[in-house]
N, C-alpha and C positions, 0 to 999 in steps of 0.2 A: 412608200408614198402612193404608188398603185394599187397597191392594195386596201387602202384607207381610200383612195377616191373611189374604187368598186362600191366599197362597202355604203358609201355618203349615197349613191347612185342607186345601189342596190332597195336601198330606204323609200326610193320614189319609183323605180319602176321595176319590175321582175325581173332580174340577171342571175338569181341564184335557186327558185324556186318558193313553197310557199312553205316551209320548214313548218309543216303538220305530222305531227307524230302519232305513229300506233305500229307496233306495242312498244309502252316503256320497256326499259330492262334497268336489274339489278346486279348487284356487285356480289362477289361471294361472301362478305360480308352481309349481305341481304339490303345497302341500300338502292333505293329505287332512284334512277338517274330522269330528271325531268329536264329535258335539253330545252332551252331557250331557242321560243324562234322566232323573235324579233323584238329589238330593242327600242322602244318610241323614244325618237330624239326629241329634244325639247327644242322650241320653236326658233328659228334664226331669222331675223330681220332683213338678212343678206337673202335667207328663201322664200321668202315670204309669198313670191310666186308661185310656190312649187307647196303648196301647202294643200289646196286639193287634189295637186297628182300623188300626195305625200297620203291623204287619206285615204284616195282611193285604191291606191298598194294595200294599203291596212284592211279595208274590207273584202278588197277580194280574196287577200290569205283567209281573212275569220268566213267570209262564206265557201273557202275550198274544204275549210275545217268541219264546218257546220254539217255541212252536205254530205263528207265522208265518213263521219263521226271521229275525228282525230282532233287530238288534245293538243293547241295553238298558245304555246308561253309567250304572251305581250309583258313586256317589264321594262319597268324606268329604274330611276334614283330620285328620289323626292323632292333631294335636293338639285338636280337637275331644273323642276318647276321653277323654284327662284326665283329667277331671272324672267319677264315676260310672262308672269304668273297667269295673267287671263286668256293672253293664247294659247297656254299649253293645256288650261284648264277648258279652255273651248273644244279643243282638240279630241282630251279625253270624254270630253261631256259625249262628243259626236261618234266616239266610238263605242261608248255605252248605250247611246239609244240603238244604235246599229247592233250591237250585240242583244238585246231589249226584242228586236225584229227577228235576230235568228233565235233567238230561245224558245220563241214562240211558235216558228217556222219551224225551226230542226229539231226543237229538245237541246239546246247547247245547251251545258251548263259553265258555271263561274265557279271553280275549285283555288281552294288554298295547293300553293305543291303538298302541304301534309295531306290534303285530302286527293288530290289526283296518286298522289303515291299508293295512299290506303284502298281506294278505290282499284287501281290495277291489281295490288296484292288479294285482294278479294275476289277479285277475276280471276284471277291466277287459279286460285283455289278453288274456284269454282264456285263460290257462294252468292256473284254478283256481278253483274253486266257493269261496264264502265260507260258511262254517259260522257259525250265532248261538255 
């Protein structure tokens, strides 16, 4: 129970850090591990308050990301949106134009995990810089 109210908590203000990764790593199998670092909850009626401290968690990880060049996994379940469809669709809308400003600003980019995985192993190798 404590550790699920961290984690509800962790969503709206910084208690665990900004879970920006660099370098990935691989398995000796050779796949590349693309850890998640943060989960967009989909929108509660109940927080409805809490929805621009909720955003502004979110930008400040993507611009800690942006700024260091490390690779930031935001991820839902689709069907999470649902429920509350326009607020969650409001939500994401405002996180893309905010990432829209650091692409611009930083060079972040917007990778498939196929392509942040291929991209590190191309680093790796030496063939090719990894862009956030």
């Amino acid at each position: 129970m404590l550790k699920r109210a961290l984690r509800l908590a962790d969503a709206y203000v910084n208690l665990s850090g900004h879970h920006a990764y660099e370098p990935l790593s691989a398995s000796q199998e050779g796949l590349v591990d693309v850890p998640a670092s943060r989960f967009l909850r989909p929108y509660s009626p109940r927080l409805r308050w809490l929805e621009n401290v909720r955003l502004g968690r979110l930008r400040r990880d993507l611009l800690f990301a942006a700024k260091n060049r490390r690779l930031y996994h935001l991820w839902w379940h689709p069907e999470n949106f649902g429920s509350h469809l326009t607020e969650n669709l409001r939500m994401l809308e405002r996180l893309l134009q905010y990432y829209a400003k650091l692409r611009s600003e930083y060079g972040m980019q917007s990778l498939s995990m196929e392509e942040a995985a291929a991209s590190w192993s191309r680093q790796r190798e030496g063939r090719h810089e990894v862009s956030v």
